[in-house]
KELUMVEX-160663 format. One record per residue (C-alpha): residue number from 1; x, y, z negated. Coordinates in nm, 4 decimals, m for minus. Example, Ala and Ser with C-alpha at 12.3 -4.5 7.8 and 13.67 -1.06 7.14 Angstrom:
# KELUMVEX-160663
<gugu=1, px=1.2300, py=m0.4500, pz=m0.7800>
<gugu=2, px=1.3670, py=m0.1060, pz=m0.7140>
This chain:
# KELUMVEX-160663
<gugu=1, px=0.0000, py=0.0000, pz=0.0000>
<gugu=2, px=0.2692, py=0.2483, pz=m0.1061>
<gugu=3, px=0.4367, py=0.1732, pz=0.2749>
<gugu=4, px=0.1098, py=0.1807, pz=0.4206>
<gugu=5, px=0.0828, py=0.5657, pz=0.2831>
<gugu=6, px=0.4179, py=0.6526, pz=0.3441>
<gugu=7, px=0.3686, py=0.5627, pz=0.7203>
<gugu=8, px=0.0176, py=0.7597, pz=0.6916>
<gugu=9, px=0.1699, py=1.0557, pz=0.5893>
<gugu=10, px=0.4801, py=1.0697, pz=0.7562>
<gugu=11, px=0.3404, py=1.3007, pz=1.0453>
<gugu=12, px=0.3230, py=1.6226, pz=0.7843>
<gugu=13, px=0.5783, py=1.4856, pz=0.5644>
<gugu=14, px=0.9598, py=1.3759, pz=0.5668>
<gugu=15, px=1.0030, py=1.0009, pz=0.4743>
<gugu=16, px=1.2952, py=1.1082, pz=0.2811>
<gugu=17, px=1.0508, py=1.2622, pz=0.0681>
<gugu=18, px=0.7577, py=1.0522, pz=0.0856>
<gugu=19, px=0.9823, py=0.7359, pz=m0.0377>
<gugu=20, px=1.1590, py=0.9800, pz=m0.3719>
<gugu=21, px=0.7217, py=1.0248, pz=m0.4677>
<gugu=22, px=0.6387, py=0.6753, pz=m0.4103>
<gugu=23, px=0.9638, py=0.5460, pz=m0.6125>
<gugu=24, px=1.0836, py=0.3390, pz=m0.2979>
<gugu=25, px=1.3648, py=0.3464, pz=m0.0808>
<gugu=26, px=1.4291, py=0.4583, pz=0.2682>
<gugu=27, px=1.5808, py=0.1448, pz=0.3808>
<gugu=28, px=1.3071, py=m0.0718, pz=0.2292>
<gugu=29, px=1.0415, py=0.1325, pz=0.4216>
<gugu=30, px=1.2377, py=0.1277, pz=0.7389>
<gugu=31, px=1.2658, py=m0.2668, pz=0.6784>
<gugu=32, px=0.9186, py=m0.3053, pz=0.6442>
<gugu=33, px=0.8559, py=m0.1231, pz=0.9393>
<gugu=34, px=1.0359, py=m0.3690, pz=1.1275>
<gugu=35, px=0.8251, py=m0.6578, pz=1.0018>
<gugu=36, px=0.6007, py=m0.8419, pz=1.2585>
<gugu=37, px=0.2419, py=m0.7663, pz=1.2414>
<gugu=38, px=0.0891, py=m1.0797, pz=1.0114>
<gugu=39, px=m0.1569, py=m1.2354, pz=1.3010>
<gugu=40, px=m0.5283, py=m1.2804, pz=1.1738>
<gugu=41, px=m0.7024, py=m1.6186, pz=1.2133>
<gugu=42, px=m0.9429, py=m1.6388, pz=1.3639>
<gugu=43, px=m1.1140, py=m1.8074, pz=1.0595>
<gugu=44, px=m1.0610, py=m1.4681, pz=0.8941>
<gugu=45, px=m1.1513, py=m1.2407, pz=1.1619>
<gugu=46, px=m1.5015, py=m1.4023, pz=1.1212>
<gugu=47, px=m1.5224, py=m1.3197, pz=0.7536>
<gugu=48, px=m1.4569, py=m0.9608, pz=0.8028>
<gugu=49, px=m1.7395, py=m0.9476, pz=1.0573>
<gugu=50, px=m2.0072, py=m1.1008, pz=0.8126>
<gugu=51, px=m1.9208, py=m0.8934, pz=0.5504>
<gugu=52, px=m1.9333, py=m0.6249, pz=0.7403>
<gugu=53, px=m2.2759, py=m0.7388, pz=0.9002>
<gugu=54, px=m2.3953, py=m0.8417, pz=0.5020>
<gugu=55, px=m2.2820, py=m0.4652, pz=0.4001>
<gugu=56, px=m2.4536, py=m0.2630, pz=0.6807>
<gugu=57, px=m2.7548, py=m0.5633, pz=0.6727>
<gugu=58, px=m2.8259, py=m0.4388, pz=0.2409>
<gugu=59, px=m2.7605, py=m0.0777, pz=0.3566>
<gugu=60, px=m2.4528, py=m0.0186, pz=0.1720>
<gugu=61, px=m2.6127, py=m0.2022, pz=m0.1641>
<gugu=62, px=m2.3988, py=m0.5073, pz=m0.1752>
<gugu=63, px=m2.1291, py=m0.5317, pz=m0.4528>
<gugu=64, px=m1.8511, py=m0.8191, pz=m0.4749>
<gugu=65, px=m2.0791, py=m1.0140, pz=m0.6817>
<gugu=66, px=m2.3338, py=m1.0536, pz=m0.4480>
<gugu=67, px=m2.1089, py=m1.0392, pz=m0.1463>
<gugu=68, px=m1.9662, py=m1.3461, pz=m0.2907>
<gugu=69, px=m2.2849, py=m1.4897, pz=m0.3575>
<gugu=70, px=m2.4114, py=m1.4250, pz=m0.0251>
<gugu=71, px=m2.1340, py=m1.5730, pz=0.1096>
<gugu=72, px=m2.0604, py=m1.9023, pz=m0.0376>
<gugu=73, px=m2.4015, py=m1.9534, pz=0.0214>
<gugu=74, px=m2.2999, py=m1.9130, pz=0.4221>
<gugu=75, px=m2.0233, py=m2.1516, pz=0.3769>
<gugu=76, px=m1.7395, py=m1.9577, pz=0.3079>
<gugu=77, px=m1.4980, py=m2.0436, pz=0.0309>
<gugu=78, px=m1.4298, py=m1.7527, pz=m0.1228>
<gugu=79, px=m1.3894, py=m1.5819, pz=m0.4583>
<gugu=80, px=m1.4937, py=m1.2671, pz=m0.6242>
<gugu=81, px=m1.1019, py=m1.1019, pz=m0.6574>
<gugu=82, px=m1.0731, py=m1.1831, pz=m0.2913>
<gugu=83, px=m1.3948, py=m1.0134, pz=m0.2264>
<gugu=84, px=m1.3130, py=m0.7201, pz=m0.3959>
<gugu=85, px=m0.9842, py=m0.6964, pz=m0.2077>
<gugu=86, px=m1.1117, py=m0.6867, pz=0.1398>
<gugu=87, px=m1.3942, py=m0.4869, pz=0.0303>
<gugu=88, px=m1.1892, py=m0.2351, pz=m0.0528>
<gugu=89, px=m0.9934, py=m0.3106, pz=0.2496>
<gugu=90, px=m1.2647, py=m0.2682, pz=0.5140>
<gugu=91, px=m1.3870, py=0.0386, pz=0.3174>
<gugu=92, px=m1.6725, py=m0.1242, pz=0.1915>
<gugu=93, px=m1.7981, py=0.1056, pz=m0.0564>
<gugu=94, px=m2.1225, py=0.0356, pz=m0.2439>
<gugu=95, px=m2.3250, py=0.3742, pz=m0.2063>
<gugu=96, px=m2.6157, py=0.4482, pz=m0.4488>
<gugu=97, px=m2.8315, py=0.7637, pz=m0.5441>
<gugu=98, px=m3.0320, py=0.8924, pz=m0.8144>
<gugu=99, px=m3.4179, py=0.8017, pz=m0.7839>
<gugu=100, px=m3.6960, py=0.9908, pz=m0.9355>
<gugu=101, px=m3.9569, py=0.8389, pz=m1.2209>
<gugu=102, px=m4.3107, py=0.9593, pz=m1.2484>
<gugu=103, px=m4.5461, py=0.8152, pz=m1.5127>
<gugu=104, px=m4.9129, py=0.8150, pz=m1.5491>
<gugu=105, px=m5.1221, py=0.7633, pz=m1.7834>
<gugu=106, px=m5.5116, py=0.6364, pz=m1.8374>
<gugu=107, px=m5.8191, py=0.7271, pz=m1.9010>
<gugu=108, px=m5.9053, py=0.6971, pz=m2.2779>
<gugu=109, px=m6.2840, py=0.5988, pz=m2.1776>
<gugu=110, px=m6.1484, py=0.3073, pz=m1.9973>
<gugu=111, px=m6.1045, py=m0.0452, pz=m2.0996>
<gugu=112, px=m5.7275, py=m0.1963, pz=m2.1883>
<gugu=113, px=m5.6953, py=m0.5612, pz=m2.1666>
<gugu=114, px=m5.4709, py=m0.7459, pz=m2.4009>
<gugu=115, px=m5.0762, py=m0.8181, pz=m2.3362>
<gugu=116, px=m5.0885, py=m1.1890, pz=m2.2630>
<gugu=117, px=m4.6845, py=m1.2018, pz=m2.0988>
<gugu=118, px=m4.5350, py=m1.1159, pz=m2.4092>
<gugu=119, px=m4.2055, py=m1.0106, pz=m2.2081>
<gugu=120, px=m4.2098, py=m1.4304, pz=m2.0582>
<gugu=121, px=m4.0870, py=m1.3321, pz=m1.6793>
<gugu=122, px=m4.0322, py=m1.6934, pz=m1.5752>
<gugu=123, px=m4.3544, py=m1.8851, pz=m1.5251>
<gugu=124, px=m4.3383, py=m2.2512, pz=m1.5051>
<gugu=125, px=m4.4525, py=m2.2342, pz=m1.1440>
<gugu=126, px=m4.5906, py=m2.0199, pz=m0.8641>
<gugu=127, px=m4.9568, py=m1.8744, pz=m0.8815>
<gugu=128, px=m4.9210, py=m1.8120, pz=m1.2590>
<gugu=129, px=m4.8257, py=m1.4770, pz=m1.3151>
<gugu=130, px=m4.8387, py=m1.1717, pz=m1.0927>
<gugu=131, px=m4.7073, py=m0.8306, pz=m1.2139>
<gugu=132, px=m4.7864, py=m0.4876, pz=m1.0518>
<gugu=133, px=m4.7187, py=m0.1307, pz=m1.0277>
<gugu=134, px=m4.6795, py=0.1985, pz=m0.8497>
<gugu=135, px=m4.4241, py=0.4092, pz=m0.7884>
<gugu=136, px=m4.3585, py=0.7144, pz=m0.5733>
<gugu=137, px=m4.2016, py=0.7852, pz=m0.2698>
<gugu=138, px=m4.0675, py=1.0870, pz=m0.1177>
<gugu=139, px=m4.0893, py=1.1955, pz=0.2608>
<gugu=140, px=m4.0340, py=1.5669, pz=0.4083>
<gugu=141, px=m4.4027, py=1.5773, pz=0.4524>
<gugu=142, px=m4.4959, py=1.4713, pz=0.1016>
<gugu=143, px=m4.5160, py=1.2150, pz=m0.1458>
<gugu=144, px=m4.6285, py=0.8368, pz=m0.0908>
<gugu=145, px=m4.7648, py=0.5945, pz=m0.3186>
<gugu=146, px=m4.6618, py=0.2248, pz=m0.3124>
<gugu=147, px=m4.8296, py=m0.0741, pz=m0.4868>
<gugu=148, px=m4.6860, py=m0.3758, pz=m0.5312>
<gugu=149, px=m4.8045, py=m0.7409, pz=m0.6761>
<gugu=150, px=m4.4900, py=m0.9814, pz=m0.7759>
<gugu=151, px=m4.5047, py=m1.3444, pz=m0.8380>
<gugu=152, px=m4.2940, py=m1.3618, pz=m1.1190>
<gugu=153, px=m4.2248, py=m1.7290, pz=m1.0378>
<gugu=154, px=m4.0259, py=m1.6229, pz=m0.7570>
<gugu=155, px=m3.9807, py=m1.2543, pz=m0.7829>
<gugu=156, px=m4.1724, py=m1.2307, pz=m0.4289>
<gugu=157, px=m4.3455, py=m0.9869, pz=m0.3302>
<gugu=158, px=m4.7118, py=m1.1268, pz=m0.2379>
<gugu=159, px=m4.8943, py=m0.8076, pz=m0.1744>
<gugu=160, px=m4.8153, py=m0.4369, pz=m0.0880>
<gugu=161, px=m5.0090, py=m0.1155, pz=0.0282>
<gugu=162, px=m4.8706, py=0.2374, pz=0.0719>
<gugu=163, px=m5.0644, py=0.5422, pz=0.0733>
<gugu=164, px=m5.0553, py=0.8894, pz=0.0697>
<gugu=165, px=m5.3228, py=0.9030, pz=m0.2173>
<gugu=166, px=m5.2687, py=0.7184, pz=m0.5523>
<gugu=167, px=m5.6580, py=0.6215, pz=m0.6267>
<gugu=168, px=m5.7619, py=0.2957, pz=m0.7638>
<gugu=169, px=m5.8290, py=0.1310, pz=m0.3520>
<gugu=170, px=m5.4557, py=0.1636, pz=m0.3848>
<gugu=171, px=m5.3819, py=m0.1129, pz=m0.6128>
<gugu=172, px=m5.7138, py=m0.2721, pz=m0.5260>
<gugu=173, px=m5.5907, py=m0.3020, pz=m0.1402>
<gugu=174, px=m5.2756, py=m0.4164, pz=m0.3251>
<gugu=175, px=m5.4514, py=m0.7143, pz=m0.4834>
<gugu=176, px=m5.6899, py=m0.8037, pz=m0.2200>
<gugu=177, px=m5.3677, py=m0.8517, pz=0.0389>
<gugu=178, px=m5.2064, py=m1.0950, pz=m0.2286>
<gugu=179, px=m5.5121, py=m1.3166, pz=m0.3197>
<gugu=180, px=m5.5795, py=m1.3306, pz=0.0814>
<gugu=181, px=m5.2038, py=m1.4625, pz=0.1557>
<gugu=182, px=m5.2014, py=m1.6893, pz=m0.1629>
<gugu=183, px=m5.5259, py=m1.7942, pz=m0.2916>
<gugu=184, px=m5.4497, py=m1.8448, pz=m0.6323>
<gugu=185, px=m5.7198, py=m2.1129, pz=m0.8732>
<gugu=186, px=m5.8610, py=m1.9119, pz=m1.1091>
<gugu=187, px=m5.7019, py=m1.8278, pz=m1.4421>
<gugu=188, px=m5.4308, py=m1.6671, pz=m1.3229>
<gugu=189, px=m5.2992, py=m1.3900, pz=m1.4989>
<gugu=190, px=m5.2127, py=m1.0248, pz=m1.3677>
<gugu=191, px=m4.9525, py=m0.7825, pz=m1.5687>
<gugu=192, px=m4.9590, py=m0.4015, pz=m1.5056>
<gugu=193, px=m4.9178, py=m0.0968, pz=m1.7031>
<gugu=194, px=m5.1889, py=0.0709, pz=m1.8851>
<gugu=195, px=m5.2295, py=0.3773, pz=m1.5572>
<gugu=196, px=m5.6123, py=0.4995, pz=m1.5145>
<gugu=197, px=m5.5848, py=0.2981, pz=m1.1918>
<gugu=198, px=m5.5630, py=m0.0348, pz=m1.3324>
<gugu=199, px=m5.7945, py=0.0241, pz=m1.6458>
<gugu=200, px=m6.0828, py=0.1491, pz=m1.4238>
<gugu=201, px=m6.4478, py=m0.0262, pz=m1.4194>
<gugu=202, px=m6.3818, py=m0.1022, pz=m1.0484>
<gugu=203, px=m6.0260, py=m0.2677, pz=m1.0297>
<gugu=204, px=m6.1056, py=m0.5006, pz=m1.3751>
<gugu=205, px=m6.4215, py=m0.6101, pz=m1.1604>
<gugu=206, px=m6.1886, py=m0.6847, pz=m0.8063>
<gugu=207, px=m5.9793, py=m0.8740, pz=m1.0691>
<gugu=208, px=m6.3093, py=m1.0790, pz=m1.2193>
<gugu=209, px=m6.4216, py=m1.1615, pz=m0.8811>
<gugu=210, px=m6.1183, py=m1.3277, pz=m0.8158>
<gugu=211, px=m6.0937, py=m1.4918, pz=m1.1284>
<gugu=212, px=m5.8182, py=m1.3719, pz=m1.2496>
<gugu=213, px=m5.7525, py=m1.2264, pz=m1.6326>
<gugu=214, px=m5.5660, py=m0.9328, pz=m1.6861>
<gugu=215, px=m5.2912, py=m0.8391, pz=m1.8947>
<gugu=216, px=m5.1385, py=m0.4918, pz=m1.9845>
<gugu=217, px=m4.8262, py=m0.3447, pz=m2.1524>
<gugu=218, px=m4.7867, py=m0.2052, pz=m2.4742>
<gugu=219, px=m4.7868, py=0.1766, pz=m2.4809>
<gugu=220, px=m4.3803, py=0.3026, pz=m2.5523>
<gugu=221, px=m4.2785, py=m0.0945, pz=m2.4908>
<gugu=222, px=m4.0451, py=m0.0598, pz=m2.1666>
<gugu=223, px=m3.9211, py=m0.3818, pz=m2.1273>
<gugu=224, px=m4.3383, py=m0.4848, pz=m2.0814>
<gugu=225, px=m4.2711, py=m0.5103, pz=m1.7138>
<gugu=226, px=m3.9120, py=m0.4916, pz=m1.6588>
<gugu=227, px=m3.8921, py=m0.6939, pz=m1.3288>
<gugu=228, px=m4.1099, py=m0.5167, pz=m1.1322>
<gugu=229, px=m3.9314, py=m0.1720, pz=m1.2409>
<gugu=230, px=m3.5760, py=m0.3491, pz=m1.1366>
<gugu=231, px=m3.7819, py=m0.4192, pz=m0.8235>
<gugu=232, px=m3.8503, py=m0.0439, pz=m0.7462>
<gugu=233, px=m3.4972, py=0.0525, pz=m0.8667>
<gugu=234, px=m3.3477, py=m0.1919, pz=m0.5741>
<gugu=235, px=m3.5951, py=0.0083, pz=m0.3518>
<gugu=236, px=m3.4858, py=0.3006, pz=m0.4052>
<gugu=237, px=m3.1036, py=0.2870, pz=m0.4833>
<gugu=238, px=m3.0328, py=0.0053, pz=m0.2641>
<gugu=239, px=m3.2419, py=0.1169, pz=0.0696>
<gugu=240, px=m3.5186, py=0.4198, pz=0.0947>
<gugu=241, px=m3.2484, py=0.7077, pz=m0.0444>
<gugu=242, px=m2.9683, py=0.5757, pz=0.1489>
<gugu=243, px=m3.1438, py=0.7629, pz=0.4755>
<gugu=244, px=m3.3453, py=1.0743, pz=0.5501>
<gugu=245, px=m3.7233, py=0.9852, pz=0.5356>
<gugu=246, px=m3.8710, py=1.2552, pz=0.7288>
<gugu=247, px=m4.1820, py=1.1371, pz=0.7902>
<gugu=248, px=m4.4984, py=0.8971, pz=0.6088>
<gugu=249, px=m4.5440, py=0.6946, pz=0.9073>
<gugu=250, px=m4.1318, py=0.6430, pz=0.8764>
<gugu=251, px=m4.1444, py=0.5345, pz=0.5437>
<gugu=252, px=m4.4022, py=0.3087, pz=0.5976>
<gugu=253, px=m4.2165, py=0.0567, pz=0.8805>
<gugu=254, px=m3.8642, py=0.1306, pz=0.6148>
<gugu=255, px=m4.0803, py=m0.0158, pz=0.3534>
<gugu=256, px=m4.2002, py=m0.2845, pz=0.5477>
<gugu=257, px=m3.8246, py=m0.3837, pz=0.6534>
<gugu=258, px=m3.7167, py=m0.3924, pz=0.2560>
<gugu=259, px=m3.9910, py=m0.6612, pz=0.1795>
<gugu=260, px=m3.8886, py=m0.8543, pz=0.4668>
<gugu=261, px=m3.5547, py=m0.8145, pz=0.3404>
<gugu=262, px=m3.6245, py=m0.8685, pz=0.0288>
<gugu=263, px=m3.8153, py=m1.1621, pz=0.0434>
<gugu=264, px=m3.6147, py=m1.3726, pz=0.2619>
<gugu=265, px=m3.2543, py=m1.2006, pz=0.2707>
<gugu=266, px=m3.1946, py=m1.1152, pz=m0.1170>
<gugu=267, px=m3.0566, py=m1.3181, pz=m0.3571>
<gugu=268, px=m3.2032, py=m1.3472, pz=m0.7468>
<gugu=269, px=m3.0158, py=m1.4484, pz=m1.0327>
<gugu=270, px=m3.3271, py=m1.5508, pz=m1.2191>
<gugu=271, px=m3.3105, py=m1.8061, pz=m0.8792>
<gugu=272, px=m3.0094, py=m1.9563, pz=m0.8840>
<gugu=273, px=m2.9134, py=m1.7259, pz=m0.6680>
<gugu=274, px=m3.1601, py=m1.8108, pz=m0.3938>
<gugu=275, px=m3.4156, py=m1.6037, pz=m0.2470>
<gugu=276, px=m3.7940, py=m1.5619, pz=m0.3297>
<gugu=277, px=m3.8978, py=m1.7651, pz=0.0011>
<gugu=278, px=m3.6287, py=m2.0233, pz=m0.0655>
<gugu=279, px=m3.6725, py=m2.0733, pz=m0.4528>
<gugu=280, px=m4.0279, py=m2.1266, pz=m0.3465>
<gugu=281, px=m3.9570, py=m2.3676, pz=m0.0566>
<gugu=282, px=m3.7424, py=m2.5958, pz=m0.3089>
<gugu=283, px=m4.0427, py=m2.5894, pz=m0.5822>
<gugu=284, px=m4.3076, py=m2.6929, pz=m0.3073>
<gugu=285, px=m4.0296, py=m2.9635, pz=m0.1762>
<gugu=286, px=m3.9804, py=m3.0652, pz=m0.5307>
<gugu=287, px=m4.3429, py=m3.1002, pz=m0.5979>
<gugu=288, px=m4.4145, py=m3.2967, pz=m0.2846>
<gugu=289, px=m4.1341, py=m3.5257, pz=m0.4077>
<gugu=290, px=m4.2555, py=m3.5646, pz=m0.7327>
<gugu=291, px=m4.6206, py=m3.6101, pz=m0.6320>
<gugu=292, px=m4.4266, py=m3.9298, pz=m0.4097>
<gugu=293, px=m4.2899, py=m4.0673, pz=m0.7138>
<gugu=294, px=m4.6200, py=m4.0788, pz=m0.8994>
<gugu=295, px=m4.7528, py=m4.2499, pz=m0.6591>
<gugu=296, px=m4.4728, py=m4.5097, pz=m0.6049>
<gugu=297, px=m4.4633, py=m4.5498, pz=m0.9629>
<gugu=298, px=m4.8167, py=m4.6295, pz=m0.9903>
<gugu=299, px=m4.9048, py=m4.2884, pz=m1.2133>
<gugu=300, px=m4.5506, py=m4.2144, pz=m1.4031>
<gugu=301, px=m4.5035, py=m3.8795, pz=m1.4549>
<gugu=302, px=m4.1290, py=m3.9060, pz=m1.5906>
<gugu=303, px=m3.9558, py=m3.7379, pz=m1.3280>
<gugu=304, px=m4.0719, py=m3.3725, pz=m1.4734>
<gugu=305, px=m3.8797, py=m3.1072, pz=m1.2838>
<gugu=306, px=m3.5595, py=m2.9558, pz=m1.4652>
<gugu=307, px=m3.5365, py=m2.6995, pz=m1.1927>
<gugu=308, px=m3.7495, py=m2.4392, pz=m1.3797>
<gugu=309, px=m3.5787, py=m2.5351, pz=m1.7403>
<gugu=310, px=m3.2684, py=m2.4081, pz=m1.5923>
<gugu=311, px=m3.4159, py=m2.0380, pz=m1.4480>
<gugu=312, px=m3.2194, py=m1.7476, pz=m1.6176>
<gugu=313, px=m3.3772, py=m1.4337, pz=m1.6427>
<gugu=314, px=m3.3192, py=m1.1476, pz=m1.4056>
């Protein structure tokens, strides 16, 4: 590195000089001038390019961690201090920016369901537990409202609807997009916040109809729906203020690429480092399997999955 700089510099400065700041001598810069240029395999060569690809592909979002992650899980053998090295190699600076937080709060008249989660983001299986929220999103034309509805199972998003109106056909469109897509049996149980558009008379009845209970955070309590919040941080640090958003209709097809992204590019922790479509794909496979085994066994049920023991939270 401290040749590297020398060489970098010596159009504006003397060498003579350059070497006495860098504590090196003349002669062993002019040596490793004279070096041979270190060919790059080809093997290499392709490992630059995916990083690179992985880098621009998360919009600047990726650290070593998940580089490495993302990685391995192509097939490349690979550590985290090697990561870091060529990171800071190819330039491969992680780039993130400060988002906004707006709060709101309900009406006193409505209804507040109790907090049946109890902070327990990892449900046994998928269809269990949804969690949901808004947040807000800024454009050079004005503000946009997002809803979201997470399987906490998987940590994938199941339902979304943007707006440029925060009313309770927000959230309900929201909902109504999830239960189409996954037709959940009845009993499962929703998780919001306690905001006027989730306590109102009309979205408790959308949730009734579908036969689903609702739960809701405790006021001052945080951590009530932590993933979904880490969800909207992503969102926002990772991809929507990483590029002008000029206009609503713009925001609306960026949005559209994160979920896609999200859902089927992004690795979780609280998956073993798979993604929500993947983690979901192995539980189906794994139930299939299992539903095999009953049968071959004439009824046992002593091959219980370990998968979802094993789930660390995100």
């Amino acid at each position: 590195m401290k040749f590297e700089f020398i060489s970098a510099e010596s159009a504006q400065f003397s060498v003579r000089m350059l070497c006495r700041v860098m504590k090196v001598s003349t002669s062993a810069y002019y040596d490793w001038r004279r070096r041979p240029v270190k060919p790059i395999t080809a093997e290499t060569l392709r490992l630059h390019r995916r990083m690179k690809a992985l880098f621009k592909q998360s919009r600047e979002s990726l650290g070593s961690r998940e580089m490495t992650k993302a990685l391995r899980k192509e097939g490349f053998k690979v550590g985290r201090e090697r990561v870091r090295q060529l990171m800071k190699k190819l330039s491969l600076v992680v780039k993130q920016r400060v988002a906004y937080k707006v709060t709101t709060q309900r009406k006193h008249s409505d209804a507040v369901a109790d907090n049946l989660l109890n902070q327990n983001f990892n449900p046994g299986g998928p269809n269990q537990v949804w969690a949901g929220d808004v947040t807000y999103l800024k454009t050079a034309e004005g503000w946009m409202y997002l809803s979201i509805v997470m399987d906490l199972f998987s940590r994938r998003i199941v339902g979304w609807h943007i707006d440029k109106r925060m009313t309770t056909d927000l959230v309900s469109r929201a909902l109504m997009k999830a239960y189409n897509l996954r037709q959940p049996p009845p009993g499962l149980v929703f998780h919001s916040d306690r905001g006027s558009q989730y306590t109102s008379k009309c979205y408790r009845k959308l949730l009734t109809s579908y036969g689903i209970r609702a739960s809701m955070g405790d006021v001052g309590a945080c951590w009530d729906n932590a993933v979904v919040e880490r969800f909207f941080g992503s969102l926002k640090h990772d991809w929507i203020l990483k590029v002008p958003q000029p206009t609503r209709s713009g925001i609306k097809k960026d949005v559209a690429a994160y979920m896609r992204y999200y859902n089927t590019q992004r690795l979780h922790t609280a998956n073993g480092d798979e993604t929500p479509m993947d983690f979901e794909g192995a539980f189906h496979r794994g139930a299939a399997g299992r539903r095999g085994f009953c049968v071959a066994d004439t009824g046992s049920a002593t091959s219980g999955s370990s998968q979802q023991a094993k789930r660390v939270s995100a």
